[in-house]
N, C-alpha and C positions, 0 to 999 in steps of 0.2 A: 504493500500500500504506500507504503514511504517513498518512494523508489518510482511508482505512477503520478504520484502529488509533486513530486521533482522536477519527471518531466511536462506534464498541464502546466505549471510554473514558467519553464523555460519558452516553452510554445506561447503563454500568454503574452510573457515581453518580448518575445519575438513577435508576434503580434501588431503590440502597440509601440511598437519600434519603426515597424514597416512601413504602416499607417502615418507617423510622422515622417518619417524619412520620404513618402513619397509626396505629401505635402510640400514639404521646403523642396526635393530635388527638381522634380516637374519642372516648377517657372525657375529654377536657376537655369537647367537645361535648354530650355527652349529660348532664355533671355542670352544665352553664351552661346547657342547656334542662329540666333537672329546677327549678333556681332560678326560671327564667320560666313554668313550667307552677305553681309554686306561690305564684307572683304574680297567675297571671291567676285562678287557681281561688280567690284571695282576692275578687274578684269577685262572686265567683256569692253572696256572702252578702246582694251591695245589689240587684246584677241578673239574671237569667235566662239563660241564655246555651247555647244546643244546642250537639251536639258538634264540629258543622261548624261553629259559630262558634266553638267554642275553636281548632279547627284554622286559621282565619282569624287568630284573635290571635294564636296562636302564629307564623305568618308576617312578623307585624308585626315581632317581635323577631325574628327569624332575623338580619338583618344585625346586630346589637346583638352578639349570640352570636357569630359569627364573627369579626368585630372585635377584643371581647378575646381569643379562642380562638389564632388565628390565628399572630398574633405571638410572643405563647411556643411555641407547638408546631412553628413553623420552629425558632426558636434551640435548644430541645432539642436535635430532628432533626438538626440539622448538627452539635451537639456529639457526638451517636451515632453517627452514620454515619461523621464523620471518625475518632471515637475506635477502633472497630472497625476501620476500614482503617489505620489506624497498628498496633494491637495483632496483627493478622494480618498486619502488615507488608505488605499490599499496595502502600503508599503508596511505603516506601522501596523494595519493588518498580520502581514506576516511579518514581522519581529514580532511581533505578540506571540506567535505560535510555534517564536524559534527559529526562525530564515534568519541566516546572519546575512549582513549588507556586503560581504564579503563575495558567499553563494549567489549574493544578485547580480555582483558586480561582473562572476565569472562568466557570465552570458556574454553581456555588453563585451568582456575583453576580446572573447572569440571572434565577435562581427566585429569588434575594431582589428583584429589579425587577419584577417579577411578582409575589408578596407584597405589596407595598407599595403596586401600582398598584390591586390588587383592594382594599387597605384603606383607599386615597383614595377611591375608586366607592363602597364600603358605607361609610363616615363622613361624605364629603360629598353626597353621592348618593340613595344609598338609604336611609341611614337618618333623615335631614329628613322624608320622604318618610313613613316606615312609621311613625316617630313621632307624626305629623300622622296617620295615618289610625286610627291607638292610641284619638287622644284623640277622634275624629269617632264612631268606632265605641262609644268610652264615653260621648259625650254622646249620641247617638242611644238607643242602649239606658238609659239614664238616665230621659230622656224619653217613651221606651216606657214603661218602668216606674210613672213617673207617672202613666201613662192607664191602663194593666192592671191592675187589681185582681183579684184571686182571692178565691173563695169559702173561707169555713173559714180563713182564715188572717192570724195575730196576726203584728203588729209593719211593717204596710204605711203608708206615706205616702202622702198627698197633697198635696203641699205643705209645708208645717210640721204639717199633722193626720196624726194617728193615723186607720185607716179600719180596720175590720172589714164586712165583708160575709155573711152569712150563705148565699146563693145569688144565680146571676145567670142572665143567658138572655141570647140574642143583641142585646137592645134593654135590659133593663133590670137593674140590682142592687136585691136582695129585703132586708129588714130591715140595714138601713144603720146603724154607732153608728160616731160620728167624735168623738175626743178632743182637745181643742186644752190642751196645759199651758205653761198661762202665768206665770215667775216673779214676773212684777212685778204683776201685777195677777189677776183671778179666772179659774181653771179652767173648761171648760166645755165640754160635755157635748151630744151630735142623736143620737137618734135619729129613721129615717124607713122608713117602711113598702117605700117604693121610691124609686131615683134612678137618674140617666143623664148618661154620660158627653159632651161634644160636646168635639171639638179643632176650633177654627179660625185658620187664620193664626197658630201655635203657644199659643194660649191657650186652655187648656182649660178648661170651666165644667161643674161637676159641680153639677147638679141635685135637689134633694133633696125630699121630696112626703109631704105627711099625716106630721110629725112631731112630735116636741118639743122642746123644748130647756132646758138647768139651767146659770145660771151661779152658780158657787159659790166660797166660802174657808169659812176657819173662822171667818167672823164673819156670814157671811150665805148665804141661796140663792135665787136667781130663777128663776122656771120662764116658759116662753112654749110657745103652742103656733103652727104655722104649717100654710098649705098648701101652701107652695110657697118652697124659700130657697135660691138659689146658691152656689155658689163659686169663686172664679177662680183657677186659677194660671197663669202667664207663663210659657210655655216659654225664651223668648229671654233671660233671664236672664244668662246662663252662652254665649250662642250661639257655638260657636265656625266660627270663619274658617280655609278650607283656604287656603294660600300654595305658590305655584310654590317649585322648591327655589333658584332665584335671588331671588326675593323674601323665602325666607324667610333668608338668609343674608346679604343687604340689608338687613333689620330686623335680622338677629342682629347683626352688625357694628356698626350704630347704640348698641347698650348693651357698656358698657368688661365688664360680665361675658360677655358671647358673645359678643364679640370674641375674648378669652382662652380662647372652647372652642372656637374655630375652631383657636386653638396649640397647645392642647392635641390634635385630631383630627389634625391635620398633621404633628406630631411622633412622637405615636405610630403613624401612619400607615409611618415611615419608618425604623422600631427595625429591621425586614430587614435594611435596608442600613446601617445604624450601626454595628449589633453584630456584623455577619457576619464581619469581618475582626478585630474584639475577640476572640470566641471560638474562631477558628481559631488563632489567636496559639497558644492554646493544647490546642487541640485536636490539633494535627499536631506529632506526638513522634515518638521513637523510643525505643519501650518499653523498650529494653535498658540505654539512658545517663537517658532524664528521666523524670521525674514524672510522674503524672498531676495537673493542679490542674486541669483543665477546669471540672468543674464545679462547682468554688468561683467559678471565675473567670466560669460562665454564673449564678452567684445573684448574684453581688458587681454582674454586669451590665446584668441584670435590674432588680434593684432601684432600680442607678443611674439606670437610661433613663426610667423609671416616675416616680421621685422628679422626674427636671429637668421631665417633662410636667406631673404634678403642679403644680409651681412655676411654670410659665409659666402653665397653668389658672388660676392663685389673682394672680400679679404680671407677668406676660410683655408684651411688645410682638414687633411683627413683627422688630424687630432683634435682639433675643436670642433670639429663635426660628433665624432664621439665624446668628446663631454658634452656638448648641446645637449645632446640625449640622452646622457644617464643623469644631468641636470634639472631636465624635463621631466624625467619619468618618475627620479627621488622626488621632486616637488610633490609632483600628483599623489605619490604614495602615503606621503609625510601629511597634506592636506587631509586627504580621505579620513589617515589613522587619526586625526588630531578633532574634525568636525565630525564623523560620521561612525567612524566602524569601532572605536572606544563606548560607542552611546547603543550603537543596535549591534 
């Protein structure tokens, strides 16, 4: 019987755990993917991008989203859930019958271990990964955009030129005007009756047929006529290199700045378990004699945890990375035994 009443116990705060947790997570989620939908849609002004490839980019970030989401919306959650089971007195319920706040606490640790573990997998893990295929899918499409030109439409590149097209057809672009402006030296000016595009081995040479050409300033103007005048541009420029998520974490490590965001990912990886026993300190009252400070005590928290990762991001080593954390963790244990688990 002992043993059935343990587990309905754990199942209950598991429970009303969820219940908050899905509360707060929801509009964080949706408020931190409305910020990355309006990031990516900044996009579509240099390159082209269908719908199923917005819903692609937006994949990229999803671990990015969760990441920050994630962490606050546990800490909430347990400030809600406990605060409620203290205010309805369920809590001092079971103290009265013998549940040490110890036993309560051992739930919450597991799903903050569990939180934490899912936010080492998406910071070191997955999001190397989807970052890397951000920037593969922005160079590629980059590059598309350099070879596709459209008809009827101002303000397209080729390289450093300006291109306008008038009509194209599967082989070739019809009345061609390509503008090159030059600060230091003269402006200058093709048009060509028709041109065509070739990519090969990432270097594309645009071709240009029966046209003219004007270079000019305000002090003079050249005209040339041709029948035939290329152009090249280099795709591999820019090429970018996919890295395994150990190699790239091998090169990151190699530079003292991504080394520091490695402490930075690690750390706030592990705010679950830092802050779980901080804010229970204060979370688990007894409405009738104390206070409520919870959630001064979950902002005061909050901010503190955020600040020291910060800090290690911009000056940290592995070694203040590990005291942060057994700093953190003794706090939370010291608070609990001092407020809480002396008294239930």
């Amino acid at each position: 019987m002992a043993k059935r009443r343990k587990m309905n116990i754990s199942r209950y705060l598991s429970y009303n755990f969820t219940s908050s947790f899905l509360t707060i997570f929801l509009p964080l989620f949706f408020i931190g993917a409305l910020v990355f939908i309006i990031k990516i849609s900044a996009l579509t002004a240099s390159i082209q991008i269908s719908f199923w490839e917005m819903i692609q980019l937006f994949s990229y970030n999803l671990p990015a989203i969760l990441f920050y989401t994630l962490p606050i919306s546990f800490l909430v959650a347990v400030v809600m859930t406990l605060l409620r089971l203290s205010n309805d007195n369920e809590l001092m319920a079971l103290f009265a019958l013998g549940k040490k706040s110890k036993s309560i606490m051992n739930r919450f640790l597991f799903i903050a271990f569990l939180f934490s573990t899912v936010l080492l997998i998406l910071s070191l893990g997955l999001m190397p990964k989807t970052k890397q295929q951000f920037k593969a899918f922005k160079y590629k499409k980059s590059s598309e955009a350099q070879v596709n030109i459209n008809p009827s439409k101002l303000g397209q590149k080729f390289g450093n030129l300006f291109v306008y097209v008038k009509s194209k057809d599967e082989k070739s672009l019809h009345d061609v005007v390509i503008y090159n402006k030059d600060k230091t030296h003269s402006d200058q000016l093709f048009m060509a009756k028709s041109a065509h595009i070739k990519n090969k081995d990432a270097v594309v040479t645009l071709t240009l047929n029966d046209g003219s050409g004007y270079t000019f300033n305000k002090d003079s103007l050249k005209e040339i006529h041709y029948k035939k005048m290329q152009v090249f541009q280099n795709l591999n420029t820019e090429e970018f290199t996919y890295h395994s998520i150990l190699a790239y974490w091998i090169k990151l490590s190699l530079d003292p700045n991504g080394k520091r965001r490695i402490l930075f990912f690690i750390y706030t990886s592990l705010i679950p378990i830092m802050a779980l026993y901080i804010i229970a300190a204060f979370s688990i009252i007894n409405p009738r004699y104390q206070k409520n400070y919870a959630y001064h005590i979950l902002g005061v928290t909050t901010i503190g945890l955020y600040s020291i990762a910060t800090l290690l991001e911009h000056q940290g080593n592995y070694i203040t990375l590990i005291v942060a954390i057994m700093l953190s963790i003794f706090l939370g244990l010291f608070l609990f035994h001092r407020y809480v688990q002396r008294y239930f």
